[in-house]
C-alpha positions as CSV (number, residue, x, y, z in Angstrom):
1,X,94.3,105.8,106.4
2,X,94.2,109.7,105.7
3,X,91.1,109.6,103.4
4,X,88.6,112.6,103.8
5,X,85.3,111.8,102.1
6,X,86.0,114.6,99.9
7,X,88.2,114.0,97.0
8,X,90.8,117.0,96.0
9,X,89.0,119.4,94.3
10,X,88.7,119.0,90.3
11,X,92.4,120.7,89.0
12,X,93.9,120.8,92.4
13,X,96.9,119.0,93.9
14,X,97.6,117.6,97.7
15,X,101.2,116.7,99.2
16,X,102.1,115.2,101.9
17,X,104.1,113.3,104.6
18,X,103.1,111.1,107.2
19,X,105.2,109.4,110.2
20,X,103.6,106.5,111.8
21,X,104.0,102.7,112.7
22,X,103.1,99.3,112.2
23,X,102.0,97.2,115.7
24,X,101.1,93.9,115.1
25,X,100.2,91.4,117.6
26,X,100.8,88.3,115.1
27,X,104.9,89.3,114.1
28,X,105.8,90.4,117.5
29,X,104.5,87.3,119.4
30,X,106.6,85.0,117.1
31,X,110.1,87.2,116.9
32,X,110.2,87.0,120.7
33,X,111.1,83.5,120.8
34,X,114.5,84.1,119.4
35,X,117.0,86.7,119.9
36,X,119.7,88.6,117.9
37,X,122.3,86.5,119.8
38,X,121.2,83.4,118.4
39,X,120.9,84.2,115.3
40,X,124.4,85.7,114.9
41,X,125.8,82.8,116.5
42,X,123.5,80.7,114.1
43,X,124.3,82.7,111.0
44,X,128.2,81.9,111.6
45,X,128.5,78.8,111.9
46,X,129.0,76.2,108.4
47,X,126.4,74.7,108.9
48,X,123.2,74.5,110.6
49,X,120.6,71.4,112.0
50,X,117.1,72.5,111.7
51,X,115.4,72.9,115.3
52,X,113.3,74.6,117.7
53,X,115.0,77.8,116.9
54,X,115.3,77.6,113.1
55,X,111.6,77.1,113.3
56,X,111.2,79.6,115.6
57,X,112.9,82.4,112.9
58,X,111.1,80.1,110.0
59,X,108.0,81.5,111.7
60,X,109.1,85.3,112.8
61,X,109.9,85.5,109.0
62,X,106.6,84.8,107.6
63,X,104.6,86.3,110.5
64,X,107.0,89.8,109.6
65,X,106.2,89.5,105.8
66,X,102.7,88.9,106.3
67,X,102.3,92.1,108.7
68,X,105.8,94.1,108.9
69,X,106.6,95.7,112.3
70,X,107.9,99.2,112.9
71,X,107.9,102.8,112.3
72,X,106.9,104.1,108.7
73,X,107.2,107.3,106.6
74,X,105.6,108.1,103.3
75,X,105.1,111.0,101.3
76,X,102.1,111.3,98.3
77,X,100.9,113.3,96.0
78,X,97.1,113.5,94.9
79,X,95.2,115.1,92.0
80,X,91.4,115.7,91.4
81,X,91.1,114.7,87.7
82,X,87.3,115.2,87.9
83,X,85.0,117.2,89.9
84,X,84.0,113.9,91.8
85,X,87.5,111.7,91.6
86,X,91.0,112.1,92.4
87,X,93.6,110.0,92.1
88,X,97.0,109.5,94.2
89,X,100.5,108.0,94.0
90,X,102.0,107.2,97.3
91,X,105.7,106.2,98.5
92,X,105.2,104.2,101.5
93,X,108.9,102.8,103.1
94,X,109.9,101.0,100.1
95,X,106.8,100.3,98.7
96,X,104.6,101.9,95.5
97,X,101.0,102.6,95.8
98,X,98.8,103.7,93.5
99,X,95.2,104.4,94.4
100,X,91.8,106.9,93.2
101,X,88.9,107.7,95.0
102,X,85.5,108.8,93.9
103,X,83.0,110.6,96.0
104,X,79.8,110.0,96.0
105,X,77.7,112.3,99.0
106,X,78.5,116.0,99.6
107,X,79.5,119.1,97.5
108,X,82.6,119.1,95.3
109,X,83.4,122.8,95.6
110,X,86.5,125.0,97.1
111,X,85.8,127.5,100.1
112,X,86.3,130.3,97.2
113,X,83.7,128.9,95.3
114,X,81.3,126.4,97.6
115,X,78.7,123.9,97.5
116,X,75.7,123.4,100.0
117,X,76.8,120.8,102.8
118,X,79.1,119.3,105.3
119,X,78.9,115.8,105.1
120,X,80.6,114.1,102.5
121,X,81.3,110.5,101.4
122,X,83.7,108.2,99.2
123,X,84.7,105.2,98.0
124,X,88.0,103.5,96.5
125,X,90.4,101.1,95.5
126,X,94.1,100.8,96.1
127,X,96.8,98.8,95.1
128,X,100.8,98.7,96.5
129,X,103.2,96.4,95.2
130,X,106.6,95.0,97.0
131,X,108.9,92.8,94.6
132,X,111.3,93.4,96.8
133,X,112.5,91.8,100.0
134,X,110.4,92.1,103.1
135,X,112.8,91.6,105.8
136,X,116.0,93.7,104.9
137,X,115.3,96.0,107.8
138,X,114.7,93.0,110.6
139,X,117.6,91.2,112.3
140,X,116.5,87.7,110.6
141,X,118.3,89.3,107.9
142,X,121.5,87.6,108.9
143,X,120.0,84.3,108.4
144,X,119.4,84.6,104.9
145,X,122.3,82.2,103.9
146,X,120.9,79.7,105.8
147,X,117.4,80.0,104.9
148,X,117.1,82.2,102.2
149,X,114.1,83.3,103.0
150,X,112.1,85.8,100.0
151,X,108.5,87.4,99.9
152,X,106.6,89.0,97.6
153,X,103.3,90.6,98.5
154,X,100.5,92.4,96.6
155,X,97.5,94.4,98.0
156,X,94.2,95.7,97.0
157,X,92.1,98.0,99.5
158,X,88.5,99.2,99.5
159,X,88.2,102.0,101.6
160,X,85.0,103.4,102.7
161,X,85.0,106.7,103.8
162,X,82.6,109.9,105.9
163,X,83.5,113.3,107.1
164,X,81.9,116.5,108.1
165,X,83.5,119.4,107.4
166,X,85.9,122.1,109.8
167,X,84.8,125.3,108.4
168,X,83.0,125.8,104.6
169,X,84.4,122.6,102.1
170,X,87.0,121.6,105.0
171,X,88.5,125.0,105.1
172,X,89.7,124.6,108.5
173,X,90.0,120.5,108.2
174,X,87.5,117.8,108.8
175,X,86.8,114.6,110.9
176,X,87.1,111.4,109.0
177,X,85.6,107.8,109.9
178,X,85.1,104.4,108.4
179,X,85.7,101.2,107.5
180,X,88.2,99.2,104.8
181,X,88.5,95.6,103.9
182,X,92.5,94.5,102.1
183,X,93.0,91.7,100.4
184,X,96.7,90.5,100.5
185,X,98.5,87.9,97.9
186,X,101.7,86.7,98.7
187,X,104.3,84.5,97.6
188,X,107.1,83.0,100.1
189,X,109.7,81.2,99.4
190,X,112.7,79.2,101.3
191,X,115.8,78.0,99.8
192,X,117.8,76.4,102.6
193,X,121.4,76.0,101.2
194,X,123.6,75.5,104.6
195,X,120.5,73.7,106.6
196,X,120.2,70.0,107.4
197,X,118.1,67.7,109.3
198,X,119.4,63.9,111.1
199,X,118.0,60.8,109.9
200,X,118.6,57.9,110.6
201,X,122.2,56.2,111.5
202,X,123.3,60.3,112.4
203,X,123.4,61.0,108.6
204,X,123.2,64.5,107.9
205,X,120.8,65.3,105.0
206,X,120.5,68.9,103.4
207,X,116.7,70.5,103.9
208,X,114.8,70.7,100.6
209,X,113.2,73.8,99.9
210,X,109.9,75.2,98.9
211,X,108.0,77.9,97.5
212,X,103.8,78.7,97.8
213,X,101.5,81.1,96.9
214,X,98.4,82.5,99.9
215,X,96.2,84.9,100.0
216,X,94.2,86.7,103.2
217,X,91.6,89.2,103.9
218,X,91.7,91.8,106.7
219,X,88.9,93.9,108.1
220,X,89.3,97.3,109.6
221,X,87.9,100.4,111.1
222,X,89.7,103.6,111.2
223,X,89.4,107.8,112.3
224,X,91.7,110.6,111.2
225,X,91.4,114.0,111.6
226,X,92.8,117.5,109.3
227,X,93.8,120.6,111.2
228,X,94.7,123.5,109.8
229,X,94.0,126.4,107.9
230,X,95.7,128.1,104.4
231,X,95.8,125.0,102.8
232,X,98.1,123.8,105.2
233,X,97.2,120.8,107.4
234,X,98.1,118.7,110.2
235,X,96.2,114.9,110.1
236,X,96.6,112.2,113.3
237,X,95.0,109.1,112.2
238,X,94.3,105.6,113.9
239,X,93.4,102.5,112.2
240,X,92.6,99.2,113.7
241,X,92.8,95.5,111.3
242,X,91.9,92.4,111.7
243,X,93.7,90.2,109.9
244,X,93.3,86.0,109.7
245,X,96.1,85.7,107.7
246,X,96.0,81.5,106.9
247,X,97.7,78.5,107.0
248,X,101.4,78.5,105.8
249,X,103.7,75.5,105.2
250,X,106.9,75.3,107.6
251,X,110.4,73.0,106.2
252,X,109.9,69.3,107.1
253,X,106.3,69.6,106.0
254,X,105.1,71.3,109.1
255,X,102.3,73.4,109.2
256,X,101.9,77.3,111.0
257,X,98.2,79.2,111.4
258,X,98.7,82.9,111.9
259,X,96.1,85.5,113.1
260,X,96.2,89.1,115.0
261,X,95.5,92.5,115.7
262,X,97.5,95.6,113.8
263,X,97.3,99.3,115.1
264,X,98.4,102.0,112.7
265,X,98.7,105.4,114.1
266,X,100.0,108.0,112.3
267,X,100.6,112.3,112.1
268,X,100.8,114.0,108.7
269,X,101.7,117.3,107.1
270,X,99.1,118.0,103.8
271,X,99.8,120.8,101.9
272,X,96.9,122.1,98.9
273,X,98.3,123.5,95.7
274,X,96.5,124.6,92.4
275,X,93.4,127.1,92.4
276,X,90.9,124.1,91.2
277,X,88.0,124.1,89.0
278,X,84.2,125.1,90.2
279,X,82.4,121.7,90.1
280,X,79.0,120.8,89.8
């Protein structure tokens, strides 16, 4: 979360990059009970009996799509379409987001042409998309034959955001605090085509498969920072989520509750482009 409580001035542009990563207590508790070994020598065999350790990747790959693990890049460009609201498209490791702010406390000016105050305010929505699937960069990935898992997600954030301005209308930067509240909807699926279970008399039976639909809130708190000067900024951010993510159904009919804690740090290059429009 980069957010200033100032939008981009009316007729100006921002780009930027950011490097970063995704920690989440939730994923990385349930991909430690099975290793890359096992599930190569899993993934070659013809066939597979479901057990503790199919569960065990059954599990990593939900907990991974609900909260992926690992380091991220994206780059965005923003636009102040009014004196008060900007809007931004963002490409965030694979996925689209789309998102505008409006700002409601604080001057809308440019430091060539200012307003009275340091203390501004915003509000907005966001919303990112990811048809596509979620675990192509884990090592699960060489299960999919055997349990073809898929996961499609969508999510909508509110961010809520305050700064006070480095230097006249963040000439030199700003510090930025607040809060956010994401609503995720997914839909996971699993296909097992080479998995079977024992029943009775040692008859091998293939695993049916199964597809639902969840949804989850998470709450968070986060604090970035811009640095620079020239239109030319550096921006560390933190952000901290809570996230009860639900109860999702397991093969065989069993049941999994997930929950955790996800840091998101992150250090950004912003660049500001156009000479903007005087607002009122």
């Amino acid at each position: 979360m980069i957010h200033s409580g100032k939008v981009t001035p009316h007729g100006q542009f921002k780009i930027g990059a950011n490097f970063g990563g995704n920690v989440a207590t939730e994923p990385i508790s349930q991909l430690k009970d099975i290793t890359k070994a096992v599930v190569k020598d899993l993934a070659n065999r013809d066939s597979v009996y479901y057990n503790e350790q199919i569960k065990a990747a059954t599990k990593g790959a939900i907990a991974y799509s609900l909260d992926p693990v690992g380091p991220t890049f994206d780059f965005y460009v923003r636009y102040g379409v009014l004196p008060r609201v900007d809007v931004g498209y963002k490409y965030a490791s694979g996925v689209h987001v789309l998102d505008a702010m409006y700002q409601f406390l604080g001057p809308v000016g440019t430091p060539q042409n200012p307003g009275q105050g340091r203390w501004y305010g915003s509000v907005g929505l966001q919303y990112a998309g990811q048809s596509n699937d979620l675990l192509d960069k884990l090592f699960l990935s060489d299960l999919f034959p055997i349990l073809e898992f898929t996961a499609q997600r969508k999510d909508l954030l509110v961010p809520l955001v305050f700064s006070r301005s480095f230097g006249t209308e963040e000439e030199y930067g700003n510090i930025s605090f607040g809060v956010a509240y994401n609503h995720t909807f997914i839909e996971y699926g699993l296909q097992p085509g080479r998995l079977y279970e024992k029943v009775g008399g040692g008859k091998a039976v293939r695993l049916e498969g199964l597809t639902r639909q969840n949804n989850f809130g998470s709450y968070g708190l986060f604090v970035n920072a811009k640095i620079g000067a020239r239109r030319v900024y550096l921006l560390p951010a933190l952000a901290v989520y809570y996230q009860n993510y639900g109860t999702y159904e397991l093969l065989e009919g069993e049941t999994h509750s997930f929950s955790g804690v996800t840091l998101v740090p992150s250090l950004g290059l912003q660049i500001g482009l156009g000479k903007g429009k005087v607002g009122k």
